[in-house]
C-alpha positions in Angstrom: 134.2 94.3 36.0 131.9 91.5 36.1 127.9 92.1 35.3 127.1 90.6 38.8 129.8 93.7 40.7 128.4 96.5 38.2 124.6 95.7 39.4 126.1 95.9 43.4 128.0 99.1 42.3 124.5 100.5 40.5 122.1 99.0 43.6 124.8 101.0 46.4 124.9 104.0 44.8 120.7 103.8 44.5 120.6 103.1 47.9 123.1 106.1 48.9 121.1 108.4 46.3 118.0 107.2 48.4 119.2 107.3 51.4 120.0 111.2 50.9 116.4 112.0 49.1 115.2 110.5 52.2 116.0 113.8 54.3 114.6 117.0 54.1 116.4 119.8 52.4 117.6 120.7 48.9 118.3 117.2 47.7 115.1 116.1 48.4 113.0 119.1 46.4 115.3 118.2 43.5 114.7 114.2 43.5 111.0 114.7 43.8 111.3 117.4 40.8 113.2 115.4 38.7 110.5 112.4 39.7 107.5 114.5 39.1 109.3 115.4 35.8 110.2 111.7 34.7 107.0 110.8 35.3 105.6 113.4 32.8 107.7 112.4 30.5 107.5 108.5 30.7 103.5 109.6 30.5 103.4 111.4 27.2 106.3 108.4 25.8 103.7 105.8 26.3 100.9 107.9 25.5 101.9 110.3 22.4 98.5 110.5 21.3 96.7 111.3 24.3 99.5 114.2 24.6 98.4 115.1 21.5 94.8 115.3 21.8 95.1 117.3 24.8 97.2 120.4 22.5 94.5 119.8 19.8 91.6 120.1 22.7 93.6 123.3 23.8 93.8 124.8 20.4 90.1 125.0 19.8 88.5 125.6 23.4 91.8 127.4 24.9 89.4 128.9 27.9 88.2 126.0 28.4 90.9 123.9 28.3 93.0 126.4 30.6 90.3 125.6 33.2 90.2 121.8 32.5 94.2 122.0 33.4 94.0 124.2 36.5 91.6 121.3 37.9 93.6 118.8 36.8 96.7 120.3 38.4 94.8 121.0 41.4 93.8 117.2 41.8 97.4 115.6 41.3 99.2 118.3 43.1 96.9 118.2 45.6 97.6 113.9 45.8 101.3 114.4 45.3 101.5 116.8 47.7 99.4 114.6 50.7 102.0 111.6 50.0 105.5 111.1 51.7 108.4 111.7 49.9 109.2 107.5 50.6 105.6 107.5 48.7 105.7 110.2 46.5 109.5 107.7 44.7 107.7 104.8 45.0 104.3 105.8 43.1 106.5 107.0 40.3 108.4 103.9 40.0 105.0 102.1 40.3 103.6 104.0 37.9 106.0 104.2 35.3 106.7 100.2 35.9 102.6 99.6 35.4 102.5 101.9 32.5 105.2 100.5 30.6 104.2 97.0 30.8 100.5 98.2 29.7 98.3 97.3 32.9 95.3 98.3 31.1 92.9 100.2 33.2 95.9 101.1 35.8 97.9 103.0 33.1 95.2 105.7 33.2 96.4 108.6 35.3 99.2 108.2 32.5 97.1 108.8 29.7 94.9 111.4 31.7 99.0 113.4 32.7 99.7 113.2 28.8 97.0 115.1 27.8 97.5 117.7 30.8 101.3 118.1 30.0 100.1 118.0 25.8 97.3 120.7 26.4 99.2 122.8 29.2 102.1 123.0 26.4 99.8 124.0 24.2 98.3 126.8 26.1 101.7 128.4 26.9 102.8 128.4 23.3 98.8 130.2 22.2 100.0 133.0 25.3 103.3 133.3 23.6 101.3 133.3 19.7 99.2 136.0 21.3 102.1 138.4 22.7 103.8 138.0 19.5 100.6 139.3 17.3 100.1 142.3 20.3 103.9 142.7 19.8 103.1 142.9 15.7 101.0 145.3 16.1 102.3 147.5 18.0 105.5 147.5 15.8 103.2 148.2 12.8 101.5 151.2 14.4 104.5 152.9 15.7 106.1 152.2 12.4 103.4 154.6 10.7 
């Protein structure tokens, strides 16, 4: 198979995964999942440290942090949400595309989603550090 007939296999089955994101149902929820997810991921990739710095900021303020994240959620759900799905694919591939290549100022909702994803992380595993100490505890009374 020549490299010129594997790209026009790869473009028609893009087109035909497209084509049935394109419609409402099932499919659809899952391609805009996955592309909400890649996006996340491609985010904390290109910005590790911002990902970081987000679960270090969520370590030492966790109230404040949780709130920081519920707005932040709010605002890009909110955007997501207000697009098309035709939108919704192509702002991801824009995204990533601008991100990876480094568009300076234009790679910032990236570095501002690391942090979310980094800190949001972080706040689930200080819930789950909590319910293990109350689960301690509670173990080392009834133990007595």
């Amino acid at each position: 198979m020549s490299v010129l007939s594997f790209l026009g296999c790869a473009r028609d089955k893009a087109v035909e995964l497209y084509n049935k994101a394109s419609v409402p149902g099932a499919v659809q929820k899952k391609a805009l999942a996955f592309t909400r997810a890649a996006v996340g991921i491609a985010s904390i990739s290109f910005f590790p440290g911002q990902a970081v710095a987000g679960a270090g900021l969520a370590a030492v303020a966790p109230d404040t942090m949780s709130k920081v994240v519920t707005f932040t959620e709010g605002a890009i759900t909110g955007l997501w949400n207000s697009m098309s799905p035709k939108q919704r694919f192509g702002a991801a591939a824009a995204g990533i595309t601008i991100t990876y290549f480094g568009f300076g100022l234009l790679s910032i909702p990236a570095s501002i989603f690391a942090a979310k994803l980094g800190a949001e992380l972080a706040l689930r595993n200080h819930k789950k550090e909590e319910i293990a100490a109350v689960a301690k505890q509670m173990e080392a009374e009834h133990a007595e």
